[in-house]
Every structure is written in C-alpha cells, then in structure tokens.
TIBATOR-478615 format. One line per 10 residues: their letters; for each residue x, y, z of C-alpha. Coordinates in steps of 0.1 Angstrom, whole numbers, plus 2048, in hexadecimal, padded with zeros to 3 digits. Layout:
N
a = X,Y,Z  ...
//
This chain:
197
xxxxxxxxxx = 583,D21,C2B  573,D2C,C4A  592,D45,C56  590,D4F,C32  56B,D59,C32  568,D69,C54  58A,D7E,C46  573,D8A,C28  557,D92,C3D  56D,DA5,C5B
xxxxxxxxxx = 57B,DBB,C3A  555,DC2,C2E  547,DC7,C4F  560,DE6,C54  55B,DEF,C35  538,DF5,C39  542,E04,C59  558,E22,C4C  53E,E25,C31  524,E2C,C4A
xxxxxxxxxx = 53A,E44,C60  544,E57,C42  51F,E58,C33  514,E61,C53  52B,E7E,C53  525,E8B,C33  4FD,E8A,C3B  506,E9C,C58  51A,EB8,C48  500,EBC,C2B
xxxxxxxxxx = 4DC,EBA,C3F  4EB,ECA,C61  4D6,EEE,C65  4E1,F05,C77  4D1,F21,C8F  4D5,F3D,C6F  4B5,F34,C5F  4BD,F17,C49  4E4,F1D,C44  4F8,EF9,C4C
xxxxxxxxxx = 50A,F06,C67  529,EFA,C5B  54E,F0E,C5B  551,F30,C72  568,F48,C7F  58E,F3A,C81  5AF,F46,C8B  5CB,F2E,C82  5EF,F2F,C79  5FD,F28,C53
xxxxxxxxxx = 618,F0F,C48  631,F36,C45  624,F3A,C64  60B,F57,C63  5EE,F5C,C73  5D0,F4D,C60  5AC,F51,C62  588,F51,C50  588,F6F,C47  5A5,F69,C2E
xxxxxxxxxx = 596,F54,C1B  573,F62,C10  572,F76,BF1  57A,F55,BE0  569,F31,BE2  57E,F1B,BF6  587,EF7,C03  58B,EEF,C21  59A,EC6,C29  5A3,EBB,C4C
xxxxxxxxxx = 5BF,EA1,C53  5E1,E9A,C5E  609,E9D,C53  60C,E78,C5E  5ED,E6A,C50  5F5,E4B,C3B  5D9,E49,C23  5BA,E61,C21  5D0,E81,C21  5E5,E7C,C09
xxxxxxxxxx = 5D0,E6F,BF1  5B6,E88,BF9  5D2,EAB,BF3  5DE,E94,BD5  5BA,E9A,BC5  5B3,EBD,BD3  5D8,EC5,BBF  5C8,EB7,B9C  5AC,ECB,BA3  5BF,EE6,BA3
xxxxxxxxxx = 5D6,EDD,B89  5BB,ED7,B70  5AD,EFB,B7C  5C9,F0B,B6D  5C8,F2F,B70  5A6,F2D,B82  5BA,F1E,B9F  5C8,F42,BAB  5A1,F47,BAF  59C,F29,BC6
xxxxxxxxxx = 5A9,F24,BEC  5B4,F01,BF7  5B8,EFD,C1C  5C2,EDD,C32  5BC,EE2,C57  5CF,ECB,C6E  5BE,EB3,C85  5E1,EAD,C95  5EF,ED0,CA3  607,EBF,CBD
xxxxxxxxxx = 61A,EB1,C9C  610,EC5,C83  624,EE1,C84  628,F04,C6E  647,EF6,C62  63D,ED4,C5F  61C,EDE,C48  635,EF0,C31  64B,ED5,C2D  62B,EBC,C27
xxxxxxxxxx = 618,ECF,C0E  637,ED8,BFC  62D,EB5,BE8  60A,EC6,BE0  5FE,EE0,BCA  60A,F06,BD7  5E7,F0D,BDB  5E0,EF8,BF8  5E6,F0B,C17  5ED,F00,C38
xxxxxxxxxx = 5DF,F06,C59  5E8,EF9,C80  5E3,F0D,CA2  5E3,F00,CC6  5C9,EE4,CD2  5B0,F01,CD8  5B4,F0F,CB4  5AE,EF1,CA9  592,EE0,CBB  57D,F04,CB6
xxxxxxxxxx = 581,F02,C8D  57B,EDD,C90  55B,EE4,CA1  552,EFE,C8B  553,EE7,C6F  546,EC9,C81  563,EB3,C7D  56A,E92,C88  58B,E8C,C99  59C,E74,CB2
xxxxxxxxxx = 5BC,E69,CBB  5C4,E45,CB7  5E1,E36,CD1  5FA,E23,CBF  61E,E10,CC3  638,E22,CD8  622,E3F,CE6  61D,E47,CBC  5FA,E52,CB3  5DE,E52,C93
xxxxxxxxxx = 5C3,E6A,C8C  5A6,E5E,C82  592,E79,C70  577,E81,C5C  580,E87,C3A  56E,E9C,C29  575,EB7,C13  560,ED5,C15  555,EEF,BF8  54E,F13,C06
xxxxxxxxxx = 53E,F30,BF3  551,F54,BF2  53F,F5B,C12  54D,F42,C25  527,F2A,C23  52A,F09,C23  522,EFA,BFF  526,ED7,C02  541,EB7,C00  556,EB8,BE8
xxxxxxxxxx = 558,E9E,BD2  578,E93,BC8  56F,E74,BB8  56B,E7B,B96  583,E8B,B79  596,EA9,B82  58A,EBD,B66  56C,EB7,B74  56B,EC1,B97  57D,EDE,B88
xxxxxxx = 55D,EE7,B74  549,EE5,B92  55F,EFB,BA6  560,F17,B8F  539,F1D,B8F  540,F2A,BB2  55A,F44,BA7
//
C-alpha cells in the first residue's frame, strides 16, 4: 500500500511539475514586454531552410497570420499530437487554409534535416511547412521567440529534446498574438483564426 501511494504521489508531483513549467512559460510568452513600447517582444527576423530545401525567412510569412510550433522529428509525444491538431485546424478551415501559414521550427537541427522534415510532415496537412538551419540558425530564432530547449542524454549516445511546447498565433505583421489554443473543437479554433485574416 505504501509503494502504491508514494507511486501516486511521484506521478502527481511531476504532474504538477510540468504544469508549472508549462504555465510558467505561457505567462512568460503572454506578459513578457519588450523594449518597443508595449509590444511582447516575441518572434523576429529569421533565416532558415525549408523541408524542399529553400531558403526561409520572416519575411515570407507576413502578409498572412501565421503559426509558428517548435519541436522535433523524433519526439514521441507532444509533436505529434500537437501537428495532429494544427492539421484539423486546418482541415476544418477549408478554403481559408490557403490564407493561413503553419510553421514547425526544429529544436533538433543535427537530426532534423531538409530531407528528413519532408519525409516527417508528409503525415501532416500540406500546409505545415518545415524549417531547420545550422545550430546558429537555430538558437537565434529560438531566442527570438523565447523558446525553451535542451537536450536530454539517453541510451547508446541517443538523445531527447525537451521543449517548450507552445504554439504561437502571429498577426499579418509578424506581432505576436498569443498561444494558441488547441484544446478545443477544430471548428473552433478555426473561427478564431480567421478574425485575424
């Protein structure tokens, strides 16, 4: 009984744990204020490389809100799940979806290859495009948008990422809007995303 309880309380102490960290981030990312009188400071000037292997950058993408989801090719969990939800989105957008950019940066460059990306996000919706650079590439857009990343040693010199995982809404301009929340119906995160075309 007693291995049994300390087991429940182990689980609901790292629960509360990752709750934290991720609440923490997401106060972070949506109080943060920048020098630019009262902007969040969040999201910059990038130059990256695309899953077809051209050169991607900021500039690209404005003209047309935008979302912008860090992670990993060999993430087990979070990733997945998370371009799963971003591809309903944009599935229940219909049409509208042309009007929207989906981007997933990669926290792991060393692995995460052009052609690698391409291959992964062939299992996703078309409009989710990929983006990898060198280690320099990718620590300056991580910086810019304040993300959290680490690599994790495992078994046999193989390696996690842990990450933050948020998913962030931008305006045409390229502003920081806030999280986006995935957790609710499609259609409805849909709704929300079209008041910002």
């Amino acid at each position: 009984m007693k291995a049994q309880t300390f087991r429940v309380l182990a689980l609901f102490s790292a629960f509360t744990t990752s709750l934290a960290f991720f609440l923490g981030i997401i106060l972070y990312a949506t109080n943060y204020q920048g020098a630019s009188g009262g902007s969040s400071g969040i999201g910059g000037p990038f130059k990256l490389i695309d899953q077809d292997g051209k050169l991607i950058t900021d500039q690209d993408l404005k003209g047309r809100p935008f979302l912008v989801f860090f992670g990993y090719r060999h993430c087990p969990d979070i990733c997945p799940t998370t371009l799963f939800e971003i591809s309903e989105v944009m599935r229940a957008l219909d049409k509208d979806a042309d009007r929207i950019n989906a981007l997933f940066i990669t926290v792991d460059p060393e692995r995460d290859t052009p052609a690698g990306m391409k291959d992964y996000l062939s299992s996703f919706d078309p409009h989710i495009r990929g983006a990898t650079g060198d280690r320099r590439a990718i620590d300056a857009v991580e910086k810019e948008y304040r993300v959290y990343a680490k690599k994790v040693p495992g078994k046999d010199g193989d390696y996690s990422m842990d990450h933050s995982a948020l998913v962030y809404l931008m305006d045409k301009q390229g502003h920081f809007v806030a999280p986006f929340r995935l957790d609710r119906k499609p259609e409805a995160a849909a709704a929300d995303l079209r008041r910002y075309l």
